[in-house]
C-alpha positions in Angstrom: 93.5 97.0 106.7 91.5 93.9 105.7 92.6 90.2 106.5 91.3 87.5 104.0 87.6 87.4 103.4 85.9 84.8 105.1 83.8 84.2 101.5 84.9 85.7 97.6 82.8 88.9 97.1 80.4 88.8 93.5 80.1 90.8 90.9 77.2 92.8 91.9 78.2 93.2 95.3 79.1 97.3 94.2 79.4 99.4 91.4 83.1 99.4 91.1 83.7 103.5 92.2 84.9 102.8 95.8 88.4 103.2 94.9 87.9 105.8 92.1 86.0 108.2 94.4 88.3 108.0 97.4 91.2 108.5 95.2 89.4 112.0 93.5 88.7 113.1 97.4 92.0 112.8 98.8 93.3 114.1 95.4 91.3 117.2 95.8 91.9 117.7 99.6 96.1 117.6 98.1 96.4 113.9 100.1 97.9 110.9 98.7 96.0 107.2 98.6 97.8 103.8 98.5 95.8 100.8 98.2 96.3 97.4 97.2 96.2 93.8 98.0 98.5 92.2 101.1 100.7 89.6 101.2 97.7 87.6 103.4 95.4 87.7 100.7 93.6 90.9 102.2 93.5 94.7 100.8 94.4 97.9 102.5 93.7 101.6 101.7 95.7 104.2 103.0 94.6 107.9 102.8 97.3 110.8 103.9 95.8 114.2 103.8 97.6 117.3 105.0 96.3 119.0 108.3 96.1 122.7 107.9 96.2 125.0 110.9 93.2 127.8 111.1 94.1 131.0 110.2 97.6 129.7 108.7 
């Protein structure tokens, strides 16, 4: 989790797939992804992806 930038990001800074990938990777691994702005001003990801046991 992020607190409040120190300075605004720009419009370059990236090519806008952060989000989009992690969301197909923890789709594909059958995990879930939150993510979203806080109440702080900063932004939080959270990835949940199921553990699987060898052999199981």
């Amino acid at each position: 989790m992020n607190s409040r930038g120190a300075r605004c990001g720009t419009l370059d800074a990236g090519v806008g797939l952060g989000l989009f990938s992690m969301r197909e990777r923890v789709d594909a691994l059958g995990g879930e992804l939150t993510a979203g702005a806080t109440d702080d001003g900063g932004f939080r990801a959270l990835a949940a992806i199921p553990l699987e046991t060898a052999g199981a």
